[in-house]
PDB file of N, H, CA, C and O in Angstrom:
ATOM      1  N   UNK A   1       0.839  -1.173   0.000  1.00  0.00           N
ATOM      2  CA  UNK A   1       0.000   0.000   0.000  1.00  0.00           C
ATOM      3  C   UNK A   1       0.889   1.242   0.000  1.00  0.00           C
ATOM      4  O   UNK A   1       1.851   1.208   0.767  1.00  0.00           O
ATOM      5  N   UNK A   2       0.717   2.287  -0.716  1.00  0.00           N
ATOM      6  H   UNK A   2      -0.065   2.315  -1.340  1.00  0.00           H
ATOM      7  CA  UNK A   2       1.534   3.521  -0.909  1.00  0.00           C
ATOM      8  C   UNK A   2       0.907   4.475   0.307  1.00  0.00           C
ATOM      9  O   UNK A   2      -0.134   5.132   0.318  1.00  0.00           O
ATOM     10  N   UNK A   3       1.693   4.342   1.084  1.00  0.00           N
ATOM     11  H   UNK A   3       2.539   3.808   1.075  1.00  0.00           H
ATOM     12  CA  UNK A   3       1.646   5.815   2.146  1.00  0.00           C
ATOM     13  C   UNK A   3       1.153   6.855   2.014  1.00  0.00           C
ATOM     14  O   UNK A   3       0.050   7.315   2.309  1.00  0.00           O
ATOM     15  N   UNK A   4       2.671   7.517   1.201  1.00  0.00           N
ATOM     16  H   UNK A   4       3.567   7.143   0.962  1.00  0.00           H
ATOM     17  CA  UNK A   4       3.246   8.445   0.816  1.00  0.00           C
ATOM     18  C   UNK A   4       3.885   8.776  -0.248  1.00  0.00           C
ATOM     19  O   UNK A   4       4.367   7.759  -0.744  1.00  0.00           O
ATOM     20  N   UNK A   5       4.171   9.866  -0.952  1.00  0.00           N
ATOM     21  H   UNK A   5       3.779  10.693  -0.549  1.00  0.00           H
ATOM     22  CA  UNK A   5       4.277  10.605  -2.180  1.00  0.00           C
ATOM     23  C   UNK A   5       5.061  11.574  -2.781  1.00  0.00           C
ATOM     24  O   UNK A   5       4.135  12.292  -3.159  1.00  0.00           O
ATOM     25  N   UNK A   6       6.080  12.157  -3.166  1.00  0.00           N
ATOM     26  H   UNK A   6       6.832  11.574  -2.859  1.00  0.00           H
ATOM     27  CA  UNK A   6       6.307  13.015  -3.189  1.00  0.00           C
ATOM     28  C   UNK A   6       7.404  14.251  -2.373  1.00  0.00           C
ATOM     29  O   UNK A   6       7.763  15.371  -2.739  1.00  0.00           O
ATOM     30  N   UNK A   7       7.751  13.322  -0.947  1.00  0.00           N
ATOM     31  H   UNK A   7       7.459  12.413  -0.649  1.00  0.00           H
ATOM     32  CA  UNK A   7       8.687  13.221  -0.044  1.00  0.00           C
ATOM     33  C   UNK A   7      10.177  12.982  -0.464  1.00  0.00           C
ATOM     34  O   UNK A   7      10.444  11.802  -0.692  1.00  0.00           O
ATOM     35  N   UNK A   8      11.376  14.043  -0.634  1.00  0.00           N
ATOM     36  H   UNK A   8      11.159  15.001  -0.449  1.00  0.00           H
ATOM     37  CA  UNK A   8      12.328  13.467  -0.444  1.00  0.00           C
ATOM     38  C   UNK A   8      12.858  13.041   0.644  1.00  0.00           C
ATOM     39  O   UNK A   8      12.898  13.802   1.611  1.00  0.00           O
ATOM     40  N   UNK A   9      13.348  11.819   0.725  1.00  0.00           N
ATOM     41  H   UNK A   9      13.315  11.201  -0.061  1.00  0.00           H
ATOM     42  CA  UNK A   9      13.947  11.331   1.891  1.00  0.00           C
ATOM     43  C   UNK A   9      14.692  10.215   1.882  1.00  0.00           C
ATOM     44  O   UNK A   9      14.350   9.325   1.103  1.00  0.00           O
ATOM     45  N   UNK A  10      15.912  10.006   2.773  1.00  0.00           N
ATOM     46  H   UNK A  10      16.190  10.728   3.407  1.00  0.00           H
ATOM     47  CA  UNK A  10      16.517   8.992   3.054  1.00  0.00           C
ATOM     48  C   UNK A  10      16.289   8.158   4.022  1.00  0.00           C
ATOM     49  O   UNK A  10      16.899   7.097   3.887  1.00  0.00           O
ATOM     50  N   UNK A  11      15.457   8.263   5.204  1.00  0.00           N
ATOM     51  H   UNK A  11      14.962   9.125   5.313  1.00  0.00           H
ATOM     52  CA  UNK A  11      14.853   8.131   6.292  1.00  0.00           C
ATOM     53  C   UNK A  11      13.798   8.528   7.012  1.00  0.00           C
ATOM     54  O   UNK A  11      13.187   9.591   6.902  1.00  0.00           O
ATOM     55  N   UNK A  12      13.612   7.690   7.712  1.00  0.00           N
ATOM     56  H   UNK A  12      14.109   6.827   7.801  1.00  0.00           H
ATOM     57  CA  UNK A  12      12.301   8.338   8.563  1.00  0.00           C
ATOM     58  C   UNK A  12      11.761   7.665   9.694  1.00  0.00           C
ATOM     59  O   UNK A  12      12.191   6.518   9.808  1.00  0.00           O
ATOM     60  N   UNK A  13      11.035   7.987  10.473  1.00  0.00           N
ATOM     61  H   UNK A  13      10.686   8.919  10.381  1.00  0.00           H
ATOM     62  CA  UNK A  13      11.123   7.456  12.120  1.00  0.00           C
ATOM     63  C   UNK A  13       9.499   7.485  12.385  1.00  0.00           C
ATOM     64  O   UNK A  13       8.761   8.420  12.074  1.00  0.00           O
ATOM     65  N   UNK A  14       9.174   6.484  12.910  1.00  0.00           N
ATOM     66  H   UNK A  14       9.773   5.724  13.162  1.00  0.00           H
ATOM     67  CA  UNK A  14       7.577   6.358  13.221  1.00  0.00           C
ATOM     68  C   UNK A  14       7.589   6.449  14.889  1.00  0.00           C
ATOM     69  O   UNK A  14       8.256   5.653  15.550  1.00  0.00           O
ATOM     70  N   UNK A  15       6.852   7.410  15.449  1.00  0.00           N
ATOM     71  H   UNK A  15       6.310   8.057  14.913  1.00  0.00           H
ATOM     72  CA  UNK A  15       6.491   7.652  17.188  1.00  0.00           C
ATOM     73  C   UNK A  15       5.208   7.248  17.360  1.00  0.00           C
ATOM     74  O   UNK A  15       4.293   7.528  16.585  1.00  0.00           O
ATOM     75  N   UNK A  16       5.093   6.508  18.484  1.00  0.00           N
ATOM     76  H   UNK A  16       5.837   6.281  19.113  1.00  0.00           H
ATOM     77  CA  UNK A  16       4.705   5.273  19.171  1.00  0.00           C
ATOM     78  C   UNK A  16       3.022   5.697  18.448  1.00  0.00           C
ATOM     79  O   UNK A  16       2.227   4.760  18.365  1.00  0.00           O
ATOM     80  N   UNK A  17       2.628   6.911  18.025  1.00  0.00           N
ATOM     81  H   UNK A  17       3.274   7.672  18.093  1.00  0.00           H
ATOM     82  CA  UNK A  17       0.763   6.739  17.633  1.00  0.00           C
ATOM     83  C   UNK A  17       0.937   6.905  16.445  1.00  0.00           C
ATOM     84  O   UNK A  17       0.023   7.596  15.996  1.00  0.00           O
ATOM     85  N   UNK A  18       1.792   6.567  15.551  1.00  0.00           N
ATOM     86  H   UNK A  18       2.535   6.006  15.916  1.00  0.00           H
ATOM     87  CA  UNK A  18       1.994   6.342  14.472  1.00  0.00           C
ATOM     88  C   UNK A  18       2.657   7.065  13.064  1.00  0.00           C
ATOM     89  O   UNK A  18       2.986   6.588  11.978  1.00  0.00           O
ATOM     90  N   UNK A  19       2.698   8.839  13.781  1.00  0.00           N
ATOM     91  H   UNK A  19       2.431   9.226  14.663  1.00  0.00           H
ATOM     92  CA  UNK A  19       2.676   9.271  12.965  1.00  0.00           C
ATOM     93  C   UNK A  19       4.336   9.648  12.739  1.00  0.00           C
ATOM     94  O   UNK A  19       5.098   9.915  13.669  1.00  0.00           O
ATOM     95  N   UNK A  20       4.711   9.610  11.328  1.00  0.00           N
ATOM     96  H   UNK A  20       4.093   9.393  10.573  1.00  0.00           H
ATOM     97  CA  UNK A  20       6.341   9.820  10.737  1.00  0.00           C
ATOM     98  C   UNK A  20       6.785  10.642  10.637  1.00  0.00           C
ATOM     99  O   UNK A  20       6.015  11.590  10.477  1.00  0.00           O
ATOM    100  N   UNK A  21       7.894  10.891  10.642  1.00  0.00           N
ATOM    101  H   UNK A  21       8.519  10.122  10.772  1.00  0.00           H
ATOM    102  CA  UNK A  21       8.443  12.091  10.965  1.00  0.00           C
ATOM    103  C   UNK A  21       9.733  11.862  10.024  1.00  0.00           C
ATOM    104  O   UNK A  21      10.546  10.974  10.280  1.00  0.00           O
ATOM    105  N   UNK A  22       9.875  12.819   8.798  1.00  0.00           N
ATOM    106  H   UNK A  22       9.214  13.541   8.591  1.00  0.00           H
ATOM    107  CA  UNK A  22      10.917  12.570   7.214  1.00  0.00           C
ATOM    108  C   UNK A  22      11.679  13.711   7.369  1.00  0.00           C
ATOM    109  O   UNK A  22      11.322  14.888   7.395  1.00  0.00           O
ATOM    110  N   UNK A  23      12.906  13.152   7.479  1.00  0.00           N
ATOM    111  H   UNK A  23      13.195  12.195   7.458  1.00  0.00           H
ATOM    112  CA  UNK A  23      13.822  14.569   7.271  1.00  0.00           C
ATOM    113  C   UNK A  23      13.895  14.673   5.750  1.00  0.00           C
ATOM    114  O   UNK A  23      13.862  13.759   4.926  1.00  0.00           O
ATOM    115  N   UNK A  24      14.032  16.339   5.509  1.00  0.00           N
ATOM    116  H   UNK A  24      14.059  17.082   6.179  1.00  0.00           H
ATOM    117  CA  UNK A  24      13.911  15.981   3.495  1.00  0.00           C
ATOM    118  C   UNK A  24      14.507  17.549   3.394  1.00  0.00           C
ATOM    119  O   UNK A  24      13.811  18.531   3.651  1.00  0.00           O
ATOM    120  N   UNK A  25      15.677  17.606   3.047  1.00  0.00           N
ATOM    121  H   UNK A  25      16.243  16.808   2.839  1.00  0.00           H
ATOM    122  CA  UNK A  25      16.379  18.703   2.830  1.00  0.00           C
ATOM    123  C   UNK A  25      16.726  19.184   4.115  1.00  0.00           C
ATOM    124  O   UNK A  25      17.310  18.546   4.990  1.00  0.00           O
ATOM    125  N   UNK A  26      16.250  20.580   4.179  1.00  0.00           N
ATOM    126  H   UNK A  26      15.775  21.099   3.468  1.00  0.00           H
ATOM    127  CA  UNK A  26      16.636  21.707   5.179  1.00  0.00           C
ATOM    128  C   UNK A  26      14.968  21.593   6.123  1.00  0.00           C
ATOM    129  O   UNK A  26      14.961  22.416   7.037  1.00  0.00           O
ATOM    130  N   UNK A  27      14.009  20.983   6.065  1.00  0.00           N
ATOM    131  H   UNK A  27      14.015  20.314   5.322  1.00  0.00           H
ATOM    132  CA  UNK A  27      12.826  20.767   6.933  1.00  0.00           C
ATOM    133  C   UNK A  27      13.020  19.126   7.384  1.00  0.00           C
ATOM    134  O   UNK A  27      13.862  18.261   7.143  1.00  0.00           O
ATOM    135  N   UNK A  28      11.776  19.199   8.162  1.00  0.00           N
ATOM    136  H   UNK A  28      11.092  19.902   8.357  1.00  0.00           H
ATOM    137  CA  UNK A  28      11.673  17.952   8.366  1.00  0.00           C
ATOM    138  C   UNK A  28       9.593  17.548   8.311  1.00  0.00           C
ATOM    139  O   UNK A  28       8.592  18.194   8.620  1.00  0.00           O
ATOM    140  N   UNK A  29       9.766  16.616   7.930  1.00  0.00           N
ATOM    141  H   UNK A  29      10.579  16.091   7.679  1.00  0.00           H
ATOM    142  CA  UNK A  29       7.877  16.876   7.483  1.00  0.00           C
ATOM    143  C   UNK A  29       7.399  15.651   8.297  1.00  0.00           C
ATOM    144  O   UNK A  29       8.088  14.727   8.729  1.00  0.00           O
ATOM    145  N   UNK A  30       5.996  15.859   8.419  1.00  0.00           N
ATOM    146  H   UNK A  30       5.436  16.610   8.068  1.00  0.00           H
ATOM    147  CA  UNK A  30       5.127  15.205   9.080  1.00  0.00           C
ATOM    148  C   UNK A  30       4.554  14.329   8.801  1.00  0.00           C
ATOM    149  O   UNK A  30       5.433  14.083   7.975  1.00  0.00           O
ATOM    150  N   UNK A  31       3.597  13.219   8.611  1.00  0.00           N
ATOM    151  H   UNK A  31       2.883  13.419   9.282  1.00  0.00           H
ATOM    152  CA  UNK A  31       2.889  12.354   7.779  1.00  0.00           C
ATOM    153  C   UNK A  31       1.958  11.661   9.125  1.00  0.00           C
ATOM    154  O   UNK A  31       2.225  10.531   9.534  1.00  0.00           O
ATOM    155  N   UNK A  32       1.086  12.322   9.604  1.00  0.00           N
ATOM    156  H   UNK A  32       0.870  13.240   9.272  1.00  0.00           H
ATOM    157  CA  UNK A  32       0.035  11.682  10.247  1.00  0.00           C
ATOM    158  C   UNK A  32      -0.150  10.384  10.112  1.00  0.00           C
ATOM    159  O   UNK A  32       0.277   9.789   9.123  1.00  0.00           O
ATOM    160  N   UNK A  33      -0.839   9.752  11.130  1.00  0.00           N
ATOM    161  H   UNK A  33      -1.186  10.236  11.934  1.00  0.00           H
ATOM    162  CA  UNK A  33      -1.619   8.321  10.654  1.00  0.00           C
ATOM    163  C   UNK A  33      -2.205   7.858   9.806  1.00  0.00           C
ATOM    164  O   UNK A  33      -2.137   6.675   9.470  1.00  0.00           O
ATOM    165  N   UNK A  34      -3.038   8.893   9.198  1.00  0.00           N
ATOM    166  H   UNK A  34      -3.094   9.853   9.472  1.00  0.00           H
ATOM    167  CA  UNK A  34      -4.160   8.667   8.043  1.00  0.00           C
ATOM    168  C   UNK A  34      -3.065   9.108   6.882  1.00  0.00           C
ATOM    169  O   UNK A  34      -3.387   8.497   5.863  1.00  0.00           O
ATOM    170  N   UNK A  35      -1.908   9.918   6.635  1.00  0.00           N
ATOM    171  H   UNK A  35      -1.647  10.414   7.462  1.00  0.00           H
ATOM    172  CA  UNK A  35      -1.463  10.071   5.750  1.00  0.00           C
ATOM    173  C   UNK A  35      -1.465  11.400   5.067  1.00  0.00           C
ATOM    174  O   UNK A  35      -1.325  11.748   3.895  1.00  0.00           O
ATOM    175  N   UNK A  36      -1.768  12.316   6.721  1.00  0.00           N
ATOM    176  H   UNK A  36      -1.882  12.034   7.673  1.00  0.00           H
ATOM    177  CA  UNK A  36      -1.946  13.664   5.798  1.00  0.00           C
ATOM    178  C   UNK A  36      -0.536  14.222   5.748  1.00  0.00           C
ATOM    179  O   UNK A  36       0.221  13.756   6.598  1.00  0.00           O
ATOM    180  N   UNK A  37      -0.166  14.889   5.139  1.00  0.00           N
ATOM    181  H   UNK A  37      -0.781  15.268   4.448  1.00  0.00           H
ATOM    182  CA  UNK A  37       1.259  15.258   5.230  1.00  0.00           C
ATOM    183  C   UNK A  37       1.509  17.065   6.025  1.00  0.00           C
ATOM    184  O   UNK A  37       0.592  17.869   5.855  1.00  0.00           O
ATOM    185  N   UNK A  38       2.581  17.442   6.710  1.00  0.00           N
ATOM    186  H   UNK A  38       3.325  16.789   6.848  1.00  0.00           H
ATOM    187  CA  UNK A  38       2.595  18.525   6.487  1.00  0.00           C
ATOM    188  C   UNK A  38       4.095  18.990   7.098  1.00  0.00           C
ATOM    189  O   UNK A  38       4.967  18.160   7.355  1.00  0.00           O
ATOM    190  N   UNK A  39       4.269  20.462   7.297  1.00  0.00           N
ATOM    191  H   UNK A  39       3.561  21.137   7.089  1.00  0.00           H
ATOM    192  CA  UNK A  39       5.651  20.479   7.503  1.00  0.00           C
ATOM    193  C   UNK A  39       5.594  20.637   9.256  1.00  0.00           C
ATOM    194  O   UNK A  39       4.639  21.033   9.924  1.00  0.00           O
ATOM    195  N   UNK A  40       6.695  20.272   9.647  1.00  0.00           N
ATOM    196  H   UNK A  40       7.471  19.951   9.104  1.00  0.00           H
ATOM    197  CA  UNK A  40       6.800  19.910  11.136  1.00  0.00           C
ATOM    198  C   UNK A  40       7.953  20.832  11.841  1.00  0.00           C
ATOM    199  O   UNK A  40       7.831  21.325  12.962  1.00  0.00           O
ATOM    200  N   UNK A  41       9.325  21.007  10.818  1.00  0.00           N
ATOM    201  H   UNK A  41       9.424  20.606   9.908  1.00  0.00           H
ATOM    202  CA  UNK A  41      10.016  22.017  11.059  1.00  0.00           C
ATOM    203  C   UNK A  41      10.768  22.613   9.967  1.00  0.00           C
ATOM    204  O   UNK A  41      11.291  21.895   9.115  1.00  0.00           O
ATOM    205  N   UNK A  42      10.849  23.786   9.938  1.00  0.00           N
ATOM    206  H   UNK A  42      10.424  24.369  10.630  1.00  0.00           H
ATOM    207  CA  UNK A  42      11.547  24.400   8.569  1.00  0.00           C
ATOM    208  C   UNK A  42      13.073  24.914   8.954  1.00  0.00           C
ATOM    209  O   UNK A  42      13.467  25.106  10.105  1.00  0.00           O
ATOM    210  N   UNK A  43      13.748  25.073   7.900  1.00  0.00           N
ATOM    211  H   UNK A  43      13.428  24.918   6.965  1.00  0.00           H
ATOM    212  CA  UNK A  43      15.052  25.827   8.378  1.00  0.00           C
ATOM    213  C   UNK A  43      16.165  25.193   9.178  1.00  0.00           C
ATOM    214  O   UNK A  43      17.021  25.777   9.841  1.00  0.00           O
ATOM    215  N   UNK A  44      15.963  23.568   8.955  1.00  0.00           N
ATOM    216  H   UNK A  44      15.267  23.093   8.416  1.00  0.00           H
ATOM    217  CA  UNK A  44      16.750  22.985   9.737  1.00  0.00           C
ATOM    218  C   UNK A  44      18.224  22.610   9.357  1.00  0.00           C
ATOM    219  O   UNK A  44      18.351  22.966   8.185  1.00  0.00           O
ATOM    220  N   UNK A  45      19.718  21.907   9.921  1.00  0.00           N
ATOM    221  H   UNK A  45      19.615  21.618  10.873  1.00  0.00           H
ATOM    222  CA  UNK A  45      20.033  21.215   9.012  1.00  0.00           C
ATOM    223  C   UNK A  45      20.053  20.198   8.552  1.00  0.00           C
ATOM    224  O   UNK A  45      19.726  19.247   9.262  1.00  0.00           O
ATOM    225  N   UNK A  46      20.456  19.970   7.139  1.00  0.00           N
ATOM    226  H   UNK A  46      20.722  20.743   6.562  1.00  0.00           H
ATOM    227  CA  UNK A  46      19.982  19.272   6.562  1.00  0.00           C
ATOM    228  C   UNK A  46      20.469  17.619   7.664  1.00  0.00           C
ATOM    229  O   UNK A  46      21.439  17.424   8.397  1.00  0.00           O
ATOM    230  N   UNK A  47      19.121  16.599   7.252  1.00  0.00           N
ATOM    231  H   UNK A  47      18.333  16.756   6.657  1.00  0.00           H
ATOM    232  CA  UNK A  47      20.027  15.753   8.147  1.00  0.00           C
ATOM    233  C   UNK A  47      19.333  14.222   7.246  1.00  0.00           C
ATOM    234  O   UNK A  47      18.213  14.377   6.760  1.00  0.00           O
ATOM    235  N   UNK A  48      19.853  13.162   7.106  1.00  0.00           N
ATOM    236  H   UNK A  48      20.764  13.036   7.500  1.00  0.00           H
ATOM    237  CA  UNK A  48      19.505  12.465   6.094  1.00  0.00           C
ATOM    238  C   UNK A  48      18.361  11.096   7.155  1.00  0.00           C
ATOM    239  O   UNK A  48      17.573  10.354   6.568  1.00  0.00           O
ATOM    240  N   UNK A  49      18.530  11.070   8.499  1.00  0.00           N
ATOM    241  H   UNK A  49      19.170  11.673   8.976  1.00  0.00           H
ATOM    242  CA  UNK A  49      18.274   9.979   9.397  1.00  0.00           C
ATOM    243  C   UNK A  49      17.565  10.386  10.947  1.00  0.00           C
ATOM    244  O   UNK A  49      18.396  10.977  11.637  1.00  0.00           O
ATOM    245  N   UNK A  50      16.555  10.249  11.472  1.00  0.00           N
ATOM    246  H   UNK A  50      15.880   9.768  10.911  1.00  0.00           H
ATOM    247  CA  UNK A  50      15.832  10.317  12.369  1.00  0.00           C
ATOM    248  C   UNK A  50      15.496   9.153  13.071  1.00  0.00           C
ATOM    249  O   UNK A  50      15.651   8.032  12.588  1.00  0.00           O
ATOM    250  N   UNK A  51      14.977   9.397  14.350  1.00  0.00           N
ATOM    251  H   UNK A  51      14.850  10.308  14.742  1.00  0.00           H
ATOM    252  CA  UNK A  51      14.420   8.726  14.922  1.00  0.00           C
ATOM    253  C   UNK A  51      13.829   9.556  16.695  1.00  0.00           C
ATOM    254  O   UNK A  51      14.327  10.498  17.311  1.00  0.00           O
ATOM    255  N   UNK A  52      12.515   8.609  17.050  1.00  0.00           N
ATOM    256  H   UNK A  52      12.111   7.843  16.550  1.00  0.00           H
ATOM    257  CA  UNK A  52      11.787   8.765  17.683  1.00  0.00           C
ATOM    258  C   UNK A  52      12.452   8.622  19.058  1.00  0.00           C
ATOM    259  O   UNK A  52      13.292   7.722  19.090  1.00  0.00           O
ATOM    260  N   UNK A  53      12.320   9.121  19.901  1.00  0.00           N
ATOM    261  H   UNK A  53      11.638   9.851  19.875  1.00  0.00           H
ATOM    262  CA  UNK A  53      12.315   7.987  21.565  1.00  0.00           C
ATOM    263  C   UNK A  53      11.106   7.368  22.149  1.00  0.00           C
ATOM    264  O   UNK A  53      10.022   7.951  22.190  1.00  0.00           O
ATOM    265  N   UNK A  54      11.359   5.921  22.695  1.00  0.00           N
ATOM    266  H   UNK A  54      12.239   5.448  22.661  1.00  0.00           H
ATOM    267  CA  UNK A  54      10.200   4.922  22.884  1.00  0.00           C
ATOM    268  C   UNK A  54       8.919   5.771  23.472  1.00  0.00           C
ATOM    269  O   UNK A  54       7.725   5.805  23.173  1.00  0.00           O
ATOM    270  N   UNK A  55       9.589   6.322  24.280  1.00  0.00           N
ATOM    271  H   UNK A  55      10.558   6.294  24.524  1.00  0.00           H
ATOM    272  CA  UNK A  55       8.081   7.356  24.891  1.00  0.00           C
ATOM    273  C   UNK A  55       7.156   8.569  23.893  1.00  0.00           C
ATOM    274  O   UNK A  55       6.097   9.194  23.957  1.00  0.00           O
ATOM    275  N   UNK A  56       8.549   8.380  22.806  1.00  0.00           N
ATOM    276  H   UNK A  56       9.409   7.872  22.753  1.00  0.00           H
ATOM    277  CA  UNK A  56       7.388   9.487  21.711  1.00  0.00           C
ATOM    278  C   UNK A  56       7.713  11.040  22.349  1.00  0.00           C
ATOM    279  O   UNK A  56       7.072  11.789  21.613  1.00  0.00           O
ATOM    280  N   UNK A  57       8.213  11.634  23.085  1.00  0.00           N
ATOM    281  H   UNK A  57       8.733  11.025  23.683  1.00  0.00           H
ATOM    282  CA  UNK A  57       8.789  13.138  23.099  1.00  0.00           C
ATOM    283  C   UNK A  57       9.997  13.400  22.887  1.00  0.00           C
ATOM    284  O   UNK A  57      10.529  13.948  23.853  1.00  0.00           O
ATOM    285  N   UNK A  58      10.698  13.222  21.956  1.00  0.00           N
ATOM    286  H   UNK A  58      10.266  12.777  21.171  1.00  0.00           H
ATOM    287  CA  UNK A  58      11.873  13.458  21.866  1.00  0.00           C
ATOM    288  C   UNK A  58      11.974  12.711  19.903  1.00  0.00           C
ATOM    289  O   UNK A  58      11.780  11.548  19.551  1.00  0.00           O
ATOM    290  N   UNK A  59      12.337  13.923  19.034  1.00  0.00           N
ATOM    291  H   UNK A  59      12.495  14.868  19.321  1.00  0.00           H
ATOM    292  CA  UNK A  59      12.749  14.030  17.460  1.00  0.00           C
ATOM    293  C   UNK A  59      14.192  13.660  17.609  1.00  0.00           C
ATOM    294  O   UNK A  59      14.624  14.385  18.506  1.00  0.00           O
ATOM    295  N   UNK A  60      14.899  13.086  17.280  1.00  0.00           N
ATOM    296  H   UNK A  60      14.548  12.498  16.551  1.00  0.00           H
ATOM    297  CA  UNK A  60      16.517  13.082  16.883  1.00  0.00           C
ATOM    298  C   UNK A  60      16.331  12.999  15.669  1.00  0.00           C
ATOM    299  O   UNK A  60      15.564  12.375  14.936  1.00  0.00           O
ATOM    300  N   UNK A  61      17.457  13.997  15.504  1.00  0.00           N
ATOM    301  H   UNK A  61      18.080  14.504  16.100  1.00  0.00           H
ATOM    302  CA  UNK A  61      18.291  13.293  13.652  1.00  0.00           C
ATOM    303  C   UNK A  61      19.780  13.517  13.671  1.00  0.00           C
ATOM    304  O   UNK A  61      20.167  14.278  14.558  1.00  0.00           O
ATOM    305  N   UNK A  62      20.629  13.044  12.926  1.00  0.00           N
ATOM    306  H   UNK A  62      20.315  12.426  12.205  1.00  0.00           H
ATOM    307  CA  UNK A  62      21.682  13.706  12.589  1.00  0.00           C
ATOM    308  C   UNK A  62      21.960  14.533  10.970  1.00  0.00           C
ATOM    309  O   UNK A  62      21.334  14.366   9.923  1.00  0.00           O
ATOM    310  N   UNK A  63      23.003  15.352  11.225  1.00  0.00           N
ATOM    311  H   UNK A  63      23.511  15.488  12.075  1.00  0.00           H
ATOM    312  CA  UNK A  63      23.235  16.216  10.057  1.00  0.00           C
ATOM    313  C   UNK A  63      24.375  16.095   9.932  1.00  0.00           C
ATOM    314  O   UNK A  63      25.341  15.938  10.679  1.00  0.00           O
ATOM    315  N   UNK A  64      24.065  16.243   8.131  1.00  0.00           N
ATOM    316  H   UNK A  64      23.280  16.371   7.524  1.00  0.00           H
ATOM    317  CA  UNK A  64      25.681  15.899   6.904  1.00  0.00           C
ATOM    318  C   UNK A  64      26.375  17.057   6.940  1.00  0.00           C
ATOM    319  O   UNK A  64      27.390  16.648   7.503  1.00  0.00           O
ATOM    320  N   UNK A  65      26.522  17.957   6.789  1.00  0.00           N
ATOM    321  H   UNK A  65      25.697  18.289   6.332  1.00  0.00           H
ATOM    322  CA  UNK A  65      26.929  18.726   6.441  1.00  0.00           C
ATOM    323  C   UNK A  65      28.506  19.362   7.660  1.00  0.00           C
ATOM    324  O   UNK A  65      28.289  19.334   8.871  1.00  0.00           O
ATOM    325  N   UNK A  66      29.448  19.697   7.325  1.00  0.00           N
ATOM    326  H   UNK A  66      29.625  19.720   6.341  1.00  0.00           H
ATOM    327  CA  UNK A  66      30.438  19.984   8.533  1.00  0.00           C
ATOM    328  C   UNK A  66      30.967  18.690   9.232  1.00  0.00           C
ATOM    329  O   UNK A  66      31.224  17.530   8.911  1.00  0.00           O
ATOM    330  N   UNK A  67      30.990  19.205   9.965  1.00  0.00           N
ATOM    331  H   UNK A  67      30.781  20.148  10.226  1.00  0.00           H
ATOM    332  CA  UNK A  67      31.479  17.851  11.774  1.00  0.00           C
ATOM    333  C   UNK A  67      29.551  17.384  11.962  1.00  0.00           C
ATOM    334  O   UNK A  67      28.814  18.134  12.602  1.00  0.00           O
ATOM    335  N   UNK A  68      29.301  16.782  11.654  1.00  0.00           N
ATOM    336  H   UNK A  68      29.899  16.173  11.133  1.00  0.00           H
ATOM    337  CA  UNK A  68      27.883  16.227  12.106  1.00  0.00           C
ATOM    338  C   UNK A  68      27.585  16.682  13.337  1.00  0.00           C
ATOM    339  O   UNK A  68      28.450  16.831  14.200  1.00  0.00           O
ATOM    340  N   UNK A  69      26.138  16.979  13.547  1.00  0.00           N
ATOM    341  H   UNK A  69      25.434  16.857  12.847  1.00  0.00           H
ATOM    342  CA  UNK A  69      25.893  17.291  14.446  1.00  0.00           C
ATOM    343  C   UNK A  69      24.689  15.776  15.428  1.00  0.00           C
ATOM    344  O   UNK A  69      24.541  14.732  14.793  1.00  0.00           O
ATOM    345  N   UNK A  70      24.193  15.858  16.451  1.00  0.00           N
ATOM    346  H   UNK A  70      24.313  16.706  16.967  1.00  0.00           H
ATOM    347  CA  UNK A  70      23.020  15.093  16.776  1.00  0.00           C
ATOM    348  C   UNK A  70      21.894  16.330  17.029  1.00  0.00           C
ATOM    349  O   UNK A  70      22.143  17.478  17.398  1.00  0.00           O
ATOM    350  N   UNK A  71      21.038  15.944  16.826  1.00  0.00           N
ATOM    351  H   UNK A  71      20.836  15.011  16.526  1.00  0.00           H
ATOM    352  CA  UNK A  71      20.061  17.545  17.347  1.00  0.00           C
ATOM    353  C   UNK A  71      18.835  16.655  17.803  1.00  0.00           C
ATOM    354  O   UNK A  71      18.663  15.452  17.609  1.00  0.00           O
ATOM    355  N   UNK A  72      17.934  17.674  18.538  1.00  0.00           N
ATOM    356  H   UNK A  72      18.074  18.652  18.696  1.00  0.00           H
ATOM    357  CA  UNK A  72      17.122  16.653  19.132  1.00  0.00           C
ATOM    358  C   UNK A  72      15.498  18.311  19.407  1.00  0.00           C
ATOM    359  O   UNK A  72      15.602  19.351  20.056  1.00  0.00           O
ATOM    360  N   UNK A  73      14.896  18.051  19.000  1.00  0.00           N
ATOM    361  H   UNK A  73      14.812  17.205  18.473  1.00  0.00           H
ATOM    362  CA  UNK A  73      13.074  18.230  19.227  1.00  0.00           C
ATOM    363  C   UNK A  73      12.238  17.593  20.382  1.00  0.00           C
ATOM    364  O   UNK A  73      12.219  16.432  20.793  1.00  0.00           O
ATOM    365  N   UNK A  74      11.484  18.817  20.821  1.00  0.00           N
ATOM    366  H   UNK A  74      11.500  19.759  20.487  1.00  0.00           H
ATOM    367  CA  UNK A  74      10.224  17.764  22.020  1.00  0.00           C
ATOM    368  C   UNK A  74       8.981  17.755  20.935  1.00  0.00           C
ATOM    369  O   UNK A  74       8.217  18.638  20.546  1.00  0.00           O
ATOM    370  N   UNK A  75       9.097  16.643  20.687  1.00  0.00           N
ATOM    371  H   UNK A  75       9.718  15.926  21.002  1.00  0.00           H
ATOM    372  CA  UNK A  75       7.326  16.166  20.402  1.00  0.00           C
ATOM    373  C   UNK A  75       5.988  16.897  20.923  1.00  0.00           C
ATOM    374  O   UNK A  75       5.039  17.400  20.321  1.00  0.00           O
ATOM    375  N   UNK A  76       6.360  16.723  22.549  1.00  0.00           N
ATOM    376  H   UNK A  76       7.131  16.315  23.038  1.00  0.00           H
ATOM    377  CA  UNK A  76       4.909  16.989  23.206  1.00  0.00           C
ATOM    378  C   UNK A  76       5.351  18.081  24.165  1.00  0.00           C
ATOM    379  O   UNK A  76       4.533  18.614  24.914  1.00  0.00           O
TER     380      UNK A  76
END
């Protein structure tokens, strides 16, 4: 079944109620349960790999660009 559409991405991280979270350039975008899409954060850097923490408040990704960074978002 096709998800999703239209998303660049190398990765992406599902938090615990389902909904994904795509790093894709310099943002990082959203994709609800049902599949609605939208943007979640803009202006970021770029980072190719995410992931959730088990409890679901906490975004990680890392970024390419320089000395890599880890960066990290609250969910809730």
């Amino acid at each position: 079944m096709l998800f999703e559409q239209g998303v660049r991405t190398d990765d992406f991280a599902i938090a615990p109620d389902g909904t994904i979270y795509i790093p894709s350039g310099t943002k990082i975008m959203k994709v609800s349960p049902t599949g609605e899409v939208s943007q979640f954060l803009d202006n970021v850097p770029n980072g190719a790999s995410a992931w959730v923490t088990k409890d679901g408040k906490w975004l990680y990704w890392a970024t390419r660009a320089g000395p890599s960074q880890l960066l990290r978002v609250a969910l809730k």
